[in-house]
N, C-alpha and C positions, 0 to 999 in steps of 0.2 A: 811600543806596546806589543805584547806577548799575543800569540796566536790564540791562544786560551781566552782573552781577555774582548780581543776583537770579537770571536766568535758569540760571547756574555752581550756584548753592546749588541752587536744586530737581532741577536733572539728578544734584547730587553727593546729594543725600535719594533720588533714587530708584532712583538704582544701591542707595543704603545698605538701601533697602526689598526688593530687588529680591535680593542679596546673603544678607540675612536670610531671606526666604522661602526663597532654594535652602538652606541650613542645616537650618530647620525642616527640608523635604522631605527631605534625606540621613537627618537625624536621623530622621523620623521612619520610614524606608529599613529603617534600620539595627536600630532598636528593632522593626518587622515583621520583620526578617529574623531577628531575637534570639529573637523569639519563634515565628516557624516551628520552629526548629531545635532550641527547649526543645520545644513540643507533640513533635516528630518523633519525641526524647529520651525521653519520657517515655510514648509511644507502644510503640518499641522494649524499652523496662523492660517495660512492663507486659505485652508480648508475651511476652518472654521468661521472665517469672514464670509466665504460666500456660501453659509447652509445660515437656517434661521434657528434661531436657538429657541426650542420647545418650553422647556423650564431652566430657571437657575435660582439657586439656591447656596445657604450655608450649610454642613455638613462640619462633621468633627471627625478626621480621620488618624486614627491614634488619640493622640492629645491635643493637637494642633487643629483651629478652625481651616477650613477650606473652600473657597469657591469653588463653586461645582456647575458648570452646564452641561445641557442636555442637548443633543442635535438628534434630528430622524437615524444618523449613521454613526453617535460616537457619544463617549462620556468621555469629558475631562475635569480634571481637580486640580487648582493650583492655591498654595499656600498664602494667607492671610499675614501681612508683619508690617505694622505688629499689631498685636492681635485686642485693639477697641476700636469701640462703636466709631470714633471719632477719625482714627489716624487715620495715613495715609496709606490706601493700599499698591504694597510693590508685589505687581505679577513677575514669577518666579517661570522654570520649566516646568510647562505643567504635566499630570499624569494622564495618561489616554486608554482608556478600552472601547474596543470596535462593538457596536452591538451585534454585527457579525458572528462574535467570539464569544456575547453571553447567549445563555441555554437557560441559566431560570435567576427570580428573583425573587426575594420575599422578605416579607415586615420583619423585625426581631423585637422580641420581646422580652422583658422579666419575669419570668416564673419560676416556682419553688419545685424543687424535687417532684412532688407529689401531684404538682399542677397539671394538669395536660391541655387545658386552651386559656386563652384571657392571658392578660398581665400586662400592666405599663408598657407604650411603645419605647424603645429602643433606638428605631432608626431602620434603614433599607440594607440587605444584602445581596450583592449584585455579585451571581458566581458566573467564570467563562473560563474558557479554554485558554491558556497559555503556553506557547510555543520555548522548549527547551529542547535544540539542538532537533533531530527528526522525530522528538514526540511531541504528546501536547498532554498537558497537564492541568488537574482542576485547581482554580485559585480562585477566592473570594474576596472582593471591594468591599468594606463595610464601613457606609455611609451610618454616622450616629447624630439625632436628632432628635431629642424629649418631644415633638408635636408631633399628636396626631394626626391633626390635618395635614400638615406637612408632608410626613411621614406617607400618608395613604394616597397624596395627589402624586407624587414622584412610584409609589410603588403602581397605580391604576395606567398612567403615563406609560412606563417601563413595558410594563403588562402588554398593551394595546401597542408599542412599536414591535414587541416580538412576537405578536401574533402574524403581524406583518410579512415575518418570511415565512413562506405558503409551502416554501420545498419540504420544508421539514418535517417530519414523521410525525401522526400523532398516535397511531394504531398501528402496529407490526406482528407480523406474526415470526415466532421462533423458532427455529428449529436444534436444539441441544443435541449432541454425540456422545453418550456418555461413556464411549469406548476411545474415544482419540488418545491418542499419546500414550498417558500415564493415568489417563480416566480424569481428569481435573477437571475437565469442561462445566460442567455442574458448578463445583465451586466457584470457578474464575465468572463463572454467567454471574453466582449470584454474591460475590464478595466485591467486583470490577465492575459489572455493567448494570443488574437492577438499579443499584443506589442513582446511578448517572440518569437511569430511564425515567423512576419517578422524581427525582427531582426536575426532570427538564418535561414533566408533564405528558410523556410517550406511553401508553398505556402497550399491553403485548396478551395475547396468546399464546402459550407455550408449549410445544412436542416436546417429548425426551423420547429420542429412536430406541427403538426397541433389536430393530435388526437393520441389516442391510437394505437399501430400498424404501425403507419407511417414509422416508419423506419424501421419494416421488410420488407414493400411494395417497399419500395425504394429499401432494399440491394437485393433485388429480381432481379431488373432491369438492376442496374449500369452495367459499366462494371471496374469491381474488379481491371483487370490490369494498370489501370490508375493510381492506387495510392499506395502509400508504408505502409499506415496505418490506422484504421479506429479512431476516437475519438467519447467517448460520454459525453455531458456537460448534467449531471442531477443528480438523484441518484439511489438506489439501483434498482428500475424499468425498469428505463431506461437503465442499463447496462444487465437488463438479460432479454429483448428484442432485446439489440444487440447480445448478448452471442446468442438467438435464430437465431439470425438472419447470423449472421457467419457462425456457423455450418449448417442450415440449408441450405443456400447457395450454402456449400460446399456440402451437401450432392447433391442436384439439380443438382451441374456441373459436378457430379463423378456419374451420374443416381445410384445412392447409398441409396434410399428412408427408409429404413430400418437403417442400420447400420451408427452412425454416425460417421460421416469423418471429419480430422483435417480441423480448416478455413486456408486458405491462406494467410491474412492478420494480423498483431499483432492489438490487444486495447488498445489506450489511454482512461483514466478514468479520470476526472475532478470532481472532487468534486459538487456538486449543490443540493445535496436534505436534509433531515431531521436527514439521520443517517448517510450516505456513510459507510459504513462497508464492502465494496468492497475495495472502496476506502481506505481507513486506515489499509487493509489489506495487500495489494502491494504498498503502501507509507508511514504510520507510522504515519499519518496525515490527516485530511480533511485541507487540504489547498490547492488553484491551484494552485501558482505558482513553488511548488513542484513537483505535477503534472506535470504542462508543459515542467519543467527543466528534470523532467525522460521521457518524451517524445522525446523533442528535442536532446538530450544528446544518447538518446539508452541506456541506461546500459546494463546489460546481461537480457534480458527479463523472466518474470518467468511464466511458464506453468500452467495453470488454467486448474486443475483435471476436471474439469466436460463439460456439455455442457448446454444446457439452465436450467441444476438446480445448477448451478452455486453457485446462492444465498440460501440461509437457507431456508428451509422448515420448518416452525414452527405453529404446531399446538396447539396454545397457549390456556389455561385456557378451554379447549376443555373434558368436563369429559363423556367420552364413555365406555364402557365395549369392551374390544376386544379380539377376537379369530380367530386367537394368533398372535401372534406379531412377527414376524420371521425377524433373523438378519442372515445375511450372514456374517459369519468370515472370516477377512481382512486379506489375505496374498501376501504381495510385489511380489512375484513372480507367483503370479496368474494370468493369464488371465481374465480381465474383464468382458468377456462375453465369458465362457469357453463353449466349448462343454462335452455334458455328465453332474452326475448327479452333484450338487449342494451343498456344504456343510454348512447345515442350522442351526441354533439354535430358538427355539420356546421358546417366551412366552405368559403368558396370564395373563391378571389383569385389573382393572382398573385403569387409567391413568387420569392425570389433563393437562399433557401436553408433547409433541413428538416431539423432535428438531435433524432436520437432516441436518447437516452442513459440505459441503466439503472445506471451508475455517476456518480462525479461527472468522471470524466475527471481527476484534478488530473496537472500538469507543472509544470515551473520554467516555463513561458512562462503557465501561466496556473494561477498558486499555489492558490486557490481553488474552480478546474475549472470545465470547458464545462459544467457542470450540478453548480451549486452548491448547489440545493436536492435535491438525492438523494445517495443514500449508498449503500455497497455491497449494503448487506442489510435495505433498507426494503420491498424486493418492489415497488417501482417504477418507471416510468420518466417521465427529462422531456421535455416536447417544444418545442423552442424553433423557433419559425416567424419567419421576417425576408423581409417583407412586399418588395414593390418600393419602391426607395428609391435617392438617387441613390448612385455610388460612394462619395465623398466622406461619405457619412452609413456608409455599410456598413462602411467602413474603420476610420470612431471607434468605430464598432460592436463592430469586431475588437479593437479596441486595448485597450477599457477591460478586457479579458480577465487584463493582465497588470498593472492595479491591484485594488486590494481591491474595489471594487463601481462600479456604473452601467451596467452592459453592457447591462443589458434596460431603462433608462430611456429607452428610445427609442420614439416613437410607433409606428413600423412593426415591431416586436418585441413577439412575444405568447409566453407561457409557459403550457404547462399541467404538471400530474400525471396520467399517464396509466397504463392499461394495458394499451392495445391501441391503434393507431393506422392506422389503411386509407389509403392515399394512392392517388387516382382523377388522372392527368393528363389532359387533354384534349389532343385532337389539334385544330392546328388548322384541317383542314375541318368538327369539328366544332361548331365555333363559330357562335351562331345571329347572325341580324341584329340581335336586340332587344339585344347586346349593345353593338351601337355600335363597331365594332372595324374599321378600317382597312386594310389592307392590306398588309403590309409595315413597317407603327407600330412603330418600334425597341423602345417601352414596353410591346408586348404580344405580340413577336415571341420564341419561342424560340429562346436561344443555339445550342441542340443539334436540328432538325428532325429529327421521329420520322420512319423511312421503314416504311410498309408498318401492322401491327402491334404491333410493339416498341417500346418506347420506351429511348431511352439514358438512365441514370440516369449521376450520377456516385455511388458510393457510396465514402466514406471513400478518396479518392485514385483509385479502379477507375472505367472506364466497364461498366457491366452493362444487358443489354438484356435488359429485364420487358416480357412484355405484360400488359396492363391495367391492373391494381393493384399495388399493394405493399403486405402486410400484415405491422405487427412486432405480435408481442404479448409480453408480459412472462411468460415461466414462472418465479416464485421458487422458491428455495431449491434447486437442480438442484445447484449444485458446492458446493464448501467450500474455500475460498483458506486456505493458512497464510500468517496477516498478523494485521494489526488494527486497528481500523476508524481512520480519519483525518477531520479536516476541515478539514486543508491543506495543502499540499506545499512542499517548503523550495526558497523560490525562490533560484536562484544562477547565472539565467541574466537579463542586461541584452537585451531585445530592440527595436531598432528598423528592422526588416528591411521592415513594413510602410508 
């Protein structure tokens, strides 16, 4: 046999091996997926055995009749065959919705164009939230049934189990930005979220800000107890204006001026500005009607560690010499705002850039988030410091942001967990000679020259002038977001901008 020929037979052996393992793997795909599906099955049986079935009933879903029960925590439907009064009925897999997951329900009727009430019943529609990969989407069960009484005993039923869950919002007040982003906020309020609000019976109040500040002005006034929840339709601005404006509230009503006090009210977050990383934070998504479904819905609300620093503190491409840098070491069992002394850690160097974040920040640009090792309601924050280094290094820096990991694999990249952070800049006349420092040295010169006192920060896009210090510390557990917690955000944005 020719060289040639041998060479044919093992490339065709190892396609043939090659071939055979993808098999195995589908097969063995398909026999794990067989048996997710039996567990899931068998799960659902044994739930439904030990709840007591409220109501059960026939139903026509499509064209096909269906057995339908009803439990305190679940609707199921399982197919009729064959379909007389007489035969024998074979239970099939049946269909499941959580009542959890419905938000409203109502009779359907026959009516003409021109009709606007009345009309032959129809039968019950049962809409809820359905989960598609990290959103959630409206979808509607529609139970058909020509009786009335039928009809109106399953819809009265329905009615009175989701009155049941008490978290849920029935009165909110809004707050709209009609400047975020690209101005959409108005729209996306009332094209995304109205329709979800009155259907699921959530009545609102509505601002549209006028300027800056307006809605702390306003949550100054209201009166709080009117309503079961605040929302804000903008982006990351507009929610730590609310974050301000909550706590600060509460501190006002507890004469509490000083130390701040949990708010009273939980936050809905709407997606509407440039980044939402609040947003994508406690939803896993910038989408609203995600949003609106974990609003109206309630889920278990997730506790937003901070108070009006909520949002990332980032002093971005910011090159100052600083003395010193002091981080307080984070321990879960510390007291926030301890009495007594302090346990500090000191640095000092020059810095391109100092990001201080008590969420993880996640976006489609950086699925994972600016701070990947914290989470909304850990009662922490991270501090990620990027050392002097050249552009070129900064940049791969930035990039690795919007792959899965290496960001902080950088020698000039340091991370801590913190819960309090002091930032000292130096000014520099004050800079001694033992440092060895030059004159005008591009490498230790500040892009930004402090004049006087102040010094310019750039904070999160702003330039703000601090004299002396800047102090962030972490207050947990101050707000309560409707959402639930995430550890990654659906990327669906390609970026190579940098």
């Amino acid at each position: 046999m020719s060289e040639p020929e041998e060479e044919l037979q093992e490339e065709q052996r190892d396609n043939t091996k090659k071939k055979k393992k993808k098999k195995e793997q589908r097969s063995g795909k398909k026999k794990k997926k067989e048996k997710q599906e039996h567990e899931e099955q068998v799960e659902v049986e044994v739930e439904e055995q030990s709840e007591c079935v409220v109501l059960r009933g026939i139903f026509k879903l499509g064209k096909k009749s269906h057995d339908v029960l009803l439990t305190r925590t679940r609707l199921t439907w399982t197919p009729i065959i064959p379909e007389t009064p007489t035969g024998d009925v074979s239970m099939l897999q049946p269909g499941v919705v959580l009542l959890q997951d419905v938000f409203a329900v109502k009779v359907k009727r026959r009516r003409a164009a021109s009709q606007q009430s009345g009309g032959p019943v129809l039968g019950v529609a049962v809409f809820y939230g359905r989960r598609k990969g990290r959103r959630l989407e409206e979808d509607t069960l529609h139970l058909h049934n020509a009786s009335a009484e039928h009809t109106n005993t399953w819809y009265n039923t329905l009615k009175e189990l989701l009155t049941g869950f008490s978290s849920r919002p029935r009165y909110v007040k809004v707050f709209i930005n009609p400047s975020s982003h690209k101005k959409e906020a108005v729209h996306i309020y009332r094209e995304h979220v109205a329709p979800l609000f009155k259907m699921a019976d959530v009545r609102t109040d509505i601002t549209v800000t006028e300027r800056k500040g307006h809605a702390l002005s306003v949550m100054k006034e209201c009166k709080l107890d009117e309503y079961d929840g605040v929302v804000c339709v903008g982006g990351d601005g507009s929610v730590a204006e609310l974050c301000h404006a909550l706590v600060l509230r509460a501190q006002l009503d507890a004469d509490s001026p000083v130390k701040p006090v949990k708010a009273v009210l939980p936050l809905g977050i709407i997606p509407a500005g440039s980044t939402d990383v609040v947003s994508c934070s406690v939803h896993g998504v910038r989408d609203p009607v995600t949003a609106a479904l974990h609003i109206v819905l309630a889920p278990p609300p997730s506790p937003l560690p901070t108070s009006s620093q909520c949002v990332n503190v980032l002093m971005s491409c910011l090159k100052t010499k600083s003395d010193p840098l002091f981080l307080r070491d984070q321990d879960p069992d510390l007291d926030p705002e301890p009495e007594g002394e302090e346990s500090w850690t000191t640095n000092q160097g020059l810095y391109l850039s100092i990001s201080i974040m008590s969420i993880p920040c996640l976006s489609p640009h950086a699925p994972q988030g600016l701070a990947p090792n914290t989470s909304v309601a850990n009662g922490s924050a991270a501090l990620i410091a990027v050392g002097n280094t050249s552009r070129s290094e900064f940049i791969k820096h930035l990039k690795r942001y919007s792959s899965s990991s290496g960001q902080f694999s950088f020698s000039f990249v340091e991370t801590h967990s913190v819960s309090a952070v002091r930032i000292r800049p130096r000014l520099p006349t004050g800079w001694s000679e033992e440092e060895s420092e030059e004159e005008g040295d591009p490498r230790t010169t500040p892009i930004i020259q402090a004049e006087g006192t102040a010094f310019p920060w750039n904070i999160d896009g702003e330039l703000v002038e601090i004299a002396n210090e800047v102090v962030i510390r972490v207050h947990p557990r101050l707000i309560t977001l409707y959402g639930e917690e995430v550890d990654e955000a659906e990327s669906t944005v390609s970026c190579s901008c940098i």
